[in-house]
C-alpha positions as CSV (number, residue, x, y, z in Angstrom):
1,X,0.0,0.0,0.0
2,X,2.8,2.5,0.9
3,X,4.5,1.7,-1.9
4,X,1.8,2.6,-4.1
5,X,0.7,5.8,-2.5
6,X,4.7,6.4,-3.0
7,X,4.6,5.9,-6.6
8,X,1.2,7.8,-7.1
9,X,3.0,10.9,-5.6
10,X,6.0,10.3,-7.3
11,X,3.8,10.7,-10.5
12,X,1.7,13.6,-9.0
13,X,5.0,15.4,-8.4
14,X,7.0,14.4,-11.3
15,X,3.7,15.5,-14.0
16,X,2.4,18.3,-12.1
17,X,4.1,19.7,-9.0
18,X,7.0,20.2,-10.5
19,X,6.0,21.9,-13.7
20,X,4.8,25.2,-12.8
21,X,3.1,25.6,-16.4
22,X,0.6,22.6,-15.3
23,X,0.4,22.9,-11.8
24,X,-0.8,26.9,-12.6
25,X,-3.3,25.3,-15.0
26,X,-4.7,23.1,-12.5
27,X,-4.7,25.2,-10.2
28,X,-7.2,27.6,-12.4
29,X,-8.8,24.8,-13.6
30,X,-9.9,24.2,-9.7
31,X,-11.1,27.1,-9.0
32,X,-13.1,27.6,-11.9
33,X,-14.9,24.6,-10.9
34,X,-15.5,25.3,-7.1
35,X,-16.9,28.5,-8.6
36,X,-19.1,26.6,-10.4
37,X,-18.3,27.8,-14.0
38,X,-19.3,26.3,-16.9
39,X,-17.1,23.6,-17.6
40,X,-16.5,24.7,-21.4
41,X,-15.2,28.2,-19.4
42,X,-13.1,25.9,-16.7
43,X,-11.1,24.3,-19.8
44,X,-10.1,27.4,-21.6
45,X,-9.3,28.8,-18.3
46,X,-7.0,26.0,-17.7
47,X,-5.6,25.9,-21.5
48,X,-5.2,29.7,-21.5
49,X,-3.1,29.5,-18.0
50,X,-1.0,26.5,-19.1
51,X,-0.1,28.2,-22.5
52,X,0.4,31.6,-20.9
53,X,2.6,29.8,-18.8
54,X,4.4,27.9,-21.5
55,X,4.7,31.4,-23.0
56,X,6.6,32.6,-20.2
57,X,9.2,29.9,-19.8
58,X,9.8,30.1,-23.6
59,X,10.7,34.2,-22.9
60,X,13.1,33.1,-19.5
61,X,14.5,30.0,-21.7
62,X,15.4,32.2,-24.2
63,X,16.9,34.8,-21.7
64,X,19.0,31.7,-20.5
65,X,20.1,30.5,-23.7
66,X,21.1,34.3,-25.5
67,X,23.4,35.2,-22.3
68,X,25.4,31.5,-22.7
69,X,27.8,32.7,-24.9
70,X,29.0,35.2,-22.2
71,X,28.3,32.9,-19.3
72,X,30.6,30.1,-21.3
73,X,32.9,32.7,-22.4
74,X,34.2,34.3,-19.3
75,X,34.6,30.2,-18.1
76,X,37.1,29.2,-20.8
77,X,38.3,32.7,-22.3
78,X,40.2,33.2,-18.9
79,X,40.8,29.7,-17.7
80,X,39.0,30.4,-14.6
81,X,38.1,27.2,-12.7
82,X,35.4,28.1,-11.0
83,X,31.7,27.6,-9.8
84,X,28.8,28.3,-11.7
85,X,26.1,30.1,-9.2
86,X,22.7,28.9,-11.0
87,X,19.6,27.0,-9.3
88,X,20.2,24.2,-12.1
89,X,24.3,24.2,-12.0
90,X,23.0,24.1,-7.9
91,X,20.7,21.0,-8.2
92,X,23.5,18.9,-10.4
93,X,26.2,19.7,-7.5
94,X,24.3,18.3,-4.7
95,X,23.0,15.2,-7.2
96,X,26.5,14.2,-7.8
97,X,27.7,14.7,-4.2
98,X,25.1,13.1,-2.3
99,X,26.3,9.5,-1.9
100,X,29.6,10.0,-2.5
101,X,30.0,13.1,1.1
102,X,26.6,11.9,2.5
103,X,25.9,8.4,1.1
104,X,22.4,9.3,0.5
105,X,20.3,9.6,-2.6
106,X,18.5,12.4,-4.3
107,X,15.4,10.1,-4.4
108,X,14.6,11.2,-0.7
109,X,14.4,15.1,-2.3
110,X,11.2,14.4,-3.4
111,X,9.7,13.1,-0.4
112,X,11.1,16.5,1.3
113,X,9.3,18.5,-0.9
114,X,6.3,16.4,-0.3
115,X,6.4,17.1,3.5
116,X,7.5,20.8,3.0
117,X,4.5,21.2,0.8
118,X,2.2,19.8,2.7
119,X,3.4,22.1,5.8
120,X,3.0,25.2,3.6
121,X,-0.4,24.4,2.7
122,X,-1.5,23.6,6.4
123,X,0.3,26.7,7.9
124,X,-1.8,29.2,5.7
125,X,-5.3,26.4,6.3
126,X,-4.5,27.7,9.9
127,X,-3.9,31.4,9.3
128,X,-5.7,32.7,12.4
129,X,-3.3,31.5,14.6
130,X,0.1,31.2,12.1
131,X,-0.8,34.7,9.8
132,X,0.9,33.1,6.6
133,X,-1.6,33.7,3.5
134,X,0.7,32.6,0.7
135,X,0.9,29.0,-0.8
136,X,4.2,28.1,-2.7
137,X,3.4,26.8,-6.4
138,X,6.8,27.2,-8.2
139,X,7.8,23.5,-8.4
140,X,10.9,23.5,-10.1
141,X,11.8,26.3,-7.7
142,X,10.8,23.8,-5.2
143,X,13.3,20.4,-6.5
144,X,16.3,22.8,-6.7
145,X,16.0,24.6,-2.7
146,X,14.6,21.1,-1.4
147,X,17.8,19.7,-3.2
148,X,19.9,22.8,-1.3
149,X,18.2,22.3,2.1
150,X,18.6,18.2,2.0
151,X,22.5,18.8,1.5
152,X,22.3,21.6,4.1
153,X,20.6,19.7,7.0
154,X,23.2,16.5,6.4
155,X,26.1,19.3,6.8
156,X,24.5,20.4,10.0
157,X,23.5,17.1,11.1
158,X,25.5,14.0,9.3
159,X,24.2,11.5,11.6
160,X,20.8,11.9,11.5
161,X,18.5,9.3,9.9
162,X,16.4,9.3,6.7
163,X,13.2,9.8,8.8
164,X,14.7,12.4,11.1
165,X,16.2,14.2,8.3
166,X,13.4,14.7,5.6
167,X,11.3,15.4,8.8
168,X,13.4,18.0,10.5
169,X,14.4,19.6,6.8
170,X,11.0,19.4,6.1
171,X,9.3,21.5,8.5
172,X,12.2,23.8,8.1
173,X,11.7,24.1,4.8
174,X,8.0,24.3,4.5
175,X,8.1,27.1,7.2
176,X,10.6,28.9,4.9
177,X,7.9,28.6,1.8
178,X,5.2,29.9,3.7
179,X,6.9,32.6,5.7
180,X,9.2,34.0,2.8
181,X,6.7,33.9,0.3
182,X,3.9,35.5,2.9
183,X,6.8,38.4,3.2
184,X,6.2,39.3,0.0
185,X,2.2,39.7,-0.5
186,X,1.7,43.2,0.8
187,X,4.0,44.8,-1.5
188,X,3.3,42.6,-4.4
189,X,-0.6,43.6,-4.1
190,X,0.5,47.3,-3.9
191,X,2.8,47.0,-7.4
192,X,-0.2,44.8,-9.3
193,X,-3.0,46.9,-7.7
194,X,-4.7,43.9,-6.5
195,X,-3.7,40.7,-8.7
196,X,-3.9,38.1,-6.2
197,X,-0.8,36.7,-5.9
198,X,2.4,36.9,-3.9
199,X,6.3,35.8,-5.2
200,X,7.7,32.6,-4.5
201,X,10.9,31.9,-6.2
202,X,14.5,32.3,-4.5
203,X,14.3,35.6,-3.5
204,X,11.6,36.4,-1.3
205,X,13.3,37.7,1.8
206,X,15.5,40.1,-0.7
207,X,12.5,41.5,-2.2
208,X,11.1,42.6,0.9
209,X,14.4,43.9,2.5
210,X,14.5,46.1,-0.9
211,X,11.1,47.4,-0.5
212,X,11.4,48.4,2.9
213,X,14.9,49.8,2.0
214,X,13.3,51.8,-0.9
215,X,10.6,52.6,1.1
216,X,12.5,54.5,3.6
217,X,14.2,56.3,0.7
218,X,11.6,57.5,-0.7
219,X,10.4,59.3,2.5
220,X,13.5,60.3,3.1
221,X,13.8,61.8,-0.3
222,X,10.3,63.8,0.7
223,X,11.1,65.0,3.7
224,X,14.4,66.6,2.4
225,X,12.7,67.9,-0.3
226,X,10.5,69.9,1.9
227,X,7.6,69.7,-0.4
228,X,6.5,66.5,0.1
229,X,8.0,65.4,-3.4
230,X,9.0,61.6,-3.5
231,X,11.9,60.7,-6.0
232,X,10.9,60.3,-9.3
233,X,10.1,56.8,-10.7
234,X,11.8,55.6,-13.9
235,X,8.2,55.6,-15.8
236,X,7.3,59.3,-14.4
237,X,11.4,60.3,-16.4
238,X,11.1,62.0,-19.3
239,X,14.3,62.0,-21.2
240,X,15.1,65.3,-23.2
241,X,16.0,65.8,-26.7
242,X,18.1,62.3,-28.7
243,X,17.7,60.9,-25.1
244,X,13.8,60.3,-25.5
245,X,14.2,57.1,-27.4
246,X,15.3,55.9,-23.7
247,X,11.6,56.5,-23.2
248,X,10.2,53.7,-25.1
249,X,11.1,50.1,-23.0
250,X,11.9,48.1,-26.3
251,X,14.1,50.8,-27.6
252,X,15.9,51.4,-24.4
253,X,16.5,47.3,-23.4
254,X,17.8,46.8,-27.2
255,X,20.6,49.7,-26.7
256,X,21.5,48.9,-23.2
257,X,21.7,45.6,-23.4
258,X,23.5,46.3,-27.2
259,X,26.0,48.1,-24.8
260,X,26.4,45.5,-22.3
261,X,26.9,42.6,-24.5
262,X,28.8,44.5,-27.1
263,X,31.7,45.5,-25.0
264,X,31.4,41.6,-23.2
265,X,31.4,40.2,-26.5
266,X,34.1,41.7,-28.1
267,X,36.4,41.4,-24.9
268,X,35.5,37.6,-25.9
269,X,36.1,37.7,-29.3
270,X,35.3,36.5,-32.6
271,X,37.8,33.6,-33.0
272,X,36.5,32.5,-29.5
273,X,32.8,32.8,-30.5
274,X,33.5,30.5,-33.6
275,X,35.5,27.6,-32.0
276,X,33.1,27.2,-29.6
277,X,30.8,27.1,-32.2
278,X,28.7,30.2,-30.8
279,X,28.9,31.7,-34.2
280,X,29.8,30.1,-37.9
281,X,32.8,31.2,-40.2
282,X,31.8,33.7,-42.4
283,X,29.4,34.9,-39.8
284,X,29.8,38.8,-39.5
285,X,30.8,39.6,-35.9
286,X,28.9,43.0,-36.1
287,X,25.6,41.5,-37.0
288,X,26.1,38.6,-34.4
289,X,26.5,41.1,-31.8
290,X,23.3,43.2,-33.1
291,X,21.3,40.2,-32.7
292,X,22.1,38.8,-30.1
293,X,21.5,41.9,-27.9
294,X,18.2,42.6,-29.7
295,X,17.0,39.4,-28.9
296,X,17.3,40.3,-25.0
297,X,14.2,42.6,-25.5
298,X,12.7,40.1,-27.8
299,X,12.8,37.3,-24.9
300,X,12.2,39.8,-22.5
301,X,8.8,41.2,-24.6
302,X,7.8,37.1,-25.0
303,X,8.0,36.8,-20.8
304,X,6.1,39.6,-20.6
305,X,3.0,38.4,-23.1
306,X,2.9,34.8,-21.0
307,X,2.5,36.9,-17.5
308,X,-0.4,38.6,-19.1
309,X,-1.8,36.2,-20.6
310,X,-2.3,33.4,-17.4
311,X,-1.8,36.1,-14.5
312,X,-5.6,37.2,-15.3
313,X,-6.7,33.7,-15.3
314,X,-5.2,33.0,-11.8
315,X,-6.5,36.0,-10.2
316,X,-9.9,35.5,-11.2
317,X,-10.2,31.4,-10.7
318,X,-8.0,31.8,-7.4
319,X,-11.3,33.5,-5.9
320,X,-12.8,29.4,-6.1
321,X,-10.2,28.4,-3.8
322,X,-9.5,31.4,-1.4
323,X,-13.3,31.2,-0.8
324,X,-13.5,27.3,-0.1
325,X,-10.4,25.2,0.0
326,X,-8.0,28.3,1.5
327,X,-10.0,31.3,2.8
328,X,-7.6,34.5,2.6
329,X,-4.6,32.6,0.7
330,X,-3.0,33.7,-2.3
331,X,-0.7,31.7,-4.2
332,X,3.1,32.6,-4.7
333,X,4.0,31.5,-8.1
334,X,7.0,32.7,-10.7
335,X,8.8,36.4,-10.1
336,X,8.8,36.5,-13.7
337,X,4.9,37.4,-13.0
338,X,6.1,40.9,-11.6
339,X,7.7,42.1,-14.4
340,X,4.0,42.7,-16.2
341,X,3.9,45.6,-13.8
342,X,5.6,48.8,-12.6
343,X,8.0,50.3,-15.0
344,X,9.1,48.0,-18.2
345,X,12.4,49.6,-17.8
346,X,13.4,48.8,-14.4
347,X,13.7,44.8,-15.5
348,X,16.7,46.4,-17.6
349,X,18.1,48.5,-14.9
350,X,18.0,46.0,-12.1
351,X,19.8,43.3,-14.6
352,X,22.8,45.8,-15.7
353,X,23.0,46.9,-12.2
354,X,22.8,43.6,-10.9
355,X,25.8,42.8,-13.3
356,X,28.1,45.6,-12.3
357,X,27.7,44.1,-8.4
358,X,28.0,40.9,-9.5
359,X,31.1,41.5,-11.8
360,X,32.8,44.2,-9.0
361,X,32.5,41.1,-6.2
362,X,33.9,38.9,-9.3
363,X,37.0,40.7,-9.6
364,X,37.5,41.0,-5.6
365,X,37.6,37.4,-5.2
366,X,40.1,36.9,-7.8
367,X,42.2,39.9,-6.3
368,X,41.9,38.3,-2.9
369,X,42.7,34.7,-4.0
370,X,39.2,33.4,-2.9
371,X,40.0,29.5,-2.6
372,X,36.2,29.7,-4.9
373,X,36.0,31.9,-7.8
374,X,32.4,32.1,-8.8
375,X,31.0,32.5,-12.8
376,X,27.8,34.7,-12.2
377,X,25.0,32.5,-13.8
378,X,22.4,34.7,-15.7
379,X,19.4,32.8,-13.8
380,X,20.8,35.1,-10.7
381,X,22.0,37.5,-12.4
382,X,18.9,38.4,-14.2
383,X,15.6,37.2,-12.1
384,X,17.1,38.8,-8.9
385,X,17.9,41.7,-9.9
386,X,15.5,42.5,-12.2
387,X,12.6,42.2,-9.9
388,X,14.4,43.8,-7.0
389,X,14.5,46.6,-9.4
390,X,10.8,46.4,-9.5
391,X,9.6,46.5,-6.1
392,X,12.9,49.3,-5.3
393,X,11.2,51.4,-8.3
394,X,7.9,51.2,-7.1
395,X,8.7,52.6,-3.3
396,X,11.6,54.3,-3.6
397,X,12.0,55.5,-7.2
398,X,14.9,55.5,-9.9
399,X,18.0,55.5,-7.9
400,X,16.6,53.0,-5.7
401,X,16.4,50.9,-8.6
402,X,19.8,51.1,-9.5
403,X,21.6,51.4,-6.1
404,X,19.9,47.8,-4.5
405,X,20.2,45.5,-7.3
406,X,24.0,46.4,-6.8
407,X,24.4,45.3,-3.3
408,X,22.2,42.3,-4.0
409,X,25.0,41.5,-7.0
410,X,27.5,42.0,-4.7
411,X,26.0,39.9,-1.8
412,X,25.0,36.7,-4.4
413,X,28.7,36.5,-5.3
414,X,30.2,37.1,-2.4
415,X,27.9,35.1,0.0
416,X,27.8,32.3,-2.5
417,X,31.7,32.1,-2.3
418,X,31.9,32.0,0.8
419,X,29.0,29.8,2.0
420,X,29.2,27.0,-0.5
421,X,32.8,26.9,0.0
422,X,32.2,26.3,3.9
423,X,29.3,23.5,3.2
424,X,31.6,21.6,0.7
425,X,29.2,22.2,-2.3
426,X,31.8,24.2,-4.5
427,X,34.4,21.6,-4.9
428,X,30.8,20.2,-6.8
429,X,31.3,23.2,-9.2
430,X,27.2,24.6,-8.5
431,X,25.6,26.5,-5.8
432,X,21.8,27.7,-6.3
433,X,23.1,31.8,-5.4
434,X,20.4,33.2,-5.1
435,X,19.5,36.3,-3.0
436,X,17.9,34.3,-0.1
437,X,20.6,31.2,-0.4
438,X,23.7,33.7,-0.6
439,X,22.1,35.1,2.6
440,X,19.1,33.8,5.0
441,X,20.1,30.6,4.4
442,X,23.6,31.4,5.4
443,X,22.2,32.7,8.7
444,X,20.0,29.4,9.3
445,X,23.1,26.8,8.7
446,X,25.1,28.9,11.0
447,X,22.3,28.5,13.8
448,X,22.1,24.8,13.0
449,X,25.8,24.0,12.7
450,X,26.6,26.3,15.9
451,X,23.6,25.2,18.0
452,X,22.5,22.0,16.9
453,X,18.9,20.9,17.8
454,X,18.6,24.4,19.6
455,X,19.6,26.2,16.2
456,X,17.4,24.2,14.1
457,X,14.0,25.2,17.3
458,X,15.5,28.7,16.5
459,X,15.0,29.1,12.8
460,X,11.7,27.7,13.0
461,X,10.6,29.5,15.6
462,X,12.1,32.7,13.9
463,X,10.1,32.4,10.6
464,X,7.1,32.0,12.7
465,X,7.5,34.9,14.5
466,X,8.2,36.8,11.3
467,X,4.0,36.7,10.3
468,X,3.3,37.7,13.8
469,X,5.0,41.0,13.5
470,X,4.0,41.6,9.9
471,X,0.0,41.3,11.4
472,X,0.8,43.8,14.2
473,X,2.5,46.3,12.3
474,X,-1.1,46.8,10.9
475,X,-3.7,44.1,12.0
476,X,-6.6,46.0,10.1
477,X,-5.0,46.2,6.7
478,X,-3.4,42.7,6.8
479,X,-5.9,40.4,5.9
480,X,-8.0,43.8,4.0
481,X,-5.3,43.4,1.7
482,X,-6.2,40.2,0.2
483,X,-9.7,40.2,0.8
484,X,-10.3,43.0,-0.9
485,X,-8.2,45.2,-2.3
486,X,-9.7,47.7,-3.2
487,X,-11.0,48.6,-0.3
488,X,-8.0,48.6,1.3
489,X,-6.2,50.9,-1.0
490,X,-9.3,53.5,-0.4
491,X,-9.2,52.8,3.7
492,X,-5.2,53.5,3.6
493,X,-4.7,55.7,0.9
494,X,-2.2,53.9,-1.1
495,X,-2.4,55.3,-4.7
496,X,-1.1,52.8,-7.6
């Protein structure tokens, strides 16, 4: 019997939990049918979600795939031997270390993310007492931190059992899900003016320390001002004169990033480019750089039409669920959702800022003779970044925007470094380094390691506590904020 409630999970989680593009579809598809739609409405529901979906990972694949060349490049051109900081390049390392540090299997992975899921969803069933709202529905996001965390707890703990382990990791985990991704509703409902959903990718605790950072700017910013004037958000700039052009998104992503991957590209070169097979003799150089920086905002438009297209969906079936299943939850799905709001522009910003950190903390290890010299994926690099930019935009306007995504460049390389090095996963060549794993996590294995049983209590007990403040800070708003947006927004005055 066990066995075959194992292998009906396995195929739940394998078909559906873990493809984002599915589970979002089904998901819609639910709550259609609790609302009790007509069912010809509940399939194109769940057809226009799963495509809008598909959409989207065809924009972020192709994202992936245009910065390669640079990502490969910098590797070989220099002889650098170092670690790749990616969620993927993150998932391989701890698959190929497993057995041979921990003699364990990545088979159990899956039966933490089983436990951690379940958690997540019980934690916001019980929202009166726990204050968590937000259900975590990114499942590859899911394989590649439950991968992390397994690794993570057998550093802290090597002797622990099978059972122990995946129960321990999983309530940590699962508190992390539901905590982090909670973290991120209020501000997430203020950007989308009310779309129903809160961020859960690897980021979550990064997007709200931005925020709040840009949030304090941006009053600071009025109250030196003396008139009450906040600092001017990249979609309120109006460039002057030949500038202008900067004013249209599509213009201004296919010159900066014709910029950035010019000067990258030629520091690479074309003899490079056509060994590795990047390019093919005869292939003009010029024209190979032209499109492959154009195709940046041609991936980056693509992203954008899947978030519209199955964003709507969710909002609107999500009511079926939040009103039956899950009163007062939302669920936390993809970053890439965000960047259909706020300013087109600041995706851009946040990734070339992000870059300059990223390259700056690069060049320091190298300097210093860092025993792990790290090759800044573009998963990181770009996702991070960009919707730090975002949220920073949206509170604290354009320098916010640019000044954040910096520090959280310099902070994913840096803490990578230094943290995978200490757990063992760089010799591996991968770490996951991103925002939250280059720095909360950090924080948590340090507890662990330091304290033992008392450290792991500790982190739990910390998340927990985190809703807890969140609901005081302002108990009348909190739930509002889901419930019914738009009456929040006129009861506190928020303006979008």
């Amino acid at each position: 019997m066990g066995e075959y409630l194992l292998s009906i999970w396995t195929y739940f989680a394998t078909n559906i939990l873990t493809q984002p593009a599915y589970l979002i579809g089904s998901i819609v598809l639910l709550g259609y049918l609790l609302l009790r739609r007509p069912f010809h409405e509940c399939l194109a529901g769940f057809l226009k979600a799963t495509v809008g979906y598909f959409i989207l990972s065809v924009g972020s694949a192709g994202l992936v795939n245009n910065f390669r060349p640079i990502l490969v490049g910098l590797k070989d051109r220099f002889n650098l031997d170092a670690m790749v900081t990616d969620p993927y390049f993150g998932q391989n390392a701890v698959d190929s270390g497993l057995m041979e540090t921990f003699g364990r299997t990545f088979g159990d992975v899956m039966i933490l993310l089983l436990i951690a899921f379940v958690l997540n969803i019980l934690l916001v069933k019980f929202q009166r007492y726990t204050k968590l709202r937000a259900v975590f529905t990114t499942g590859n996001v899911q394989i590649q931190q439950a991968a992390t965390a397994f690794w993570i707890l057998l550093f802290c703990f090597p002797d622990l059992g099978r059972i122990e382990v995946l129960v321990f990791m999983g309530i940590i985990l699962g508190c992390y899900w539901a905590v982090a991704s909670n973290l991120t509703v209020g501000i997430t409902q203020e950007l989308t003016a009310g779309a129903g959903f809160a961020v859960a990718h690897q980021q979550m605790f990064g997007i709200f320390l931005s925020a709040s950072v840009a949030e304090w700017w941006g009053e600071r910013s009025r109250r030196k001002s003396g008139a009450g004037k906040a600092s001017k958000k990249i979609e309120e700039m109006e460039f002057p004169g030949f500038l202008s052009i900067f004013n249209e998104n599509m213009v201004a992503t296919a010159l900066l990033m014709l910029f950035f991957f010019g000067i990258i590209l030629l520091v690479l070169g074309q003899e490079y480019l056509i060994e590795s097979e990047f390019m093919v003799p005869g292939q003009s150089f010029v024209f190979y750089i032209i499109t492959t920086s154009l195709n940046f905002a041609v991936y980056l438009a693509i992203l954008q039409l899947g978030v519209r297209t199955f964003v709507d969906e969710l909002t609107q079936s999500f009511q079926g669920i939040s009103q039956t299943i899950l009163p007062g939850a939302v669920p936390g799905i993809d970053v890439a959702a965000t960047f259909g709001f706020g300013s087109p522009n600041a995706v851009t910003i946040g990734f070339l800022f992000g870059a300059l950190g990223q390259f700056l903390m690069i060049l320091l290890l190298i300097v210093f003779q860092s025993p792990t010299i790290v090759i800044a994926g573009f998963i990181p690099l770009f996702f991070d970044n960009a919707v730090i930019a975002v949220f920073a935009n949206n509170r604290g306007g354009f320098k916010a925007a640019c000044l954040l995504p910096f520090l959280s460049g310099l902070i994913q390389v840096g803490g990578s470094a230094l943290f995978a090095t200490w757990i063992g996963l760089s010799r591996y060549g991968g770490y996951i380094g991103m925002f939250d794993w280059a720095s909360a996590w950090p924080m948590f294995t340090i507890l662990m390691k330091v304290l033992g049983y008392a450290g792991a209590a500790l982190v739990v007990i910390g998340l927990l506590i985190i809703p807890q403040l969140q609901y005081r800070k302002n108990p009348e708003g909190y739930f509002l904020i889901v419930e019914d947006y738009e009456k929040y927004a006129e009861k506190f005055g928020v303006h979008n």
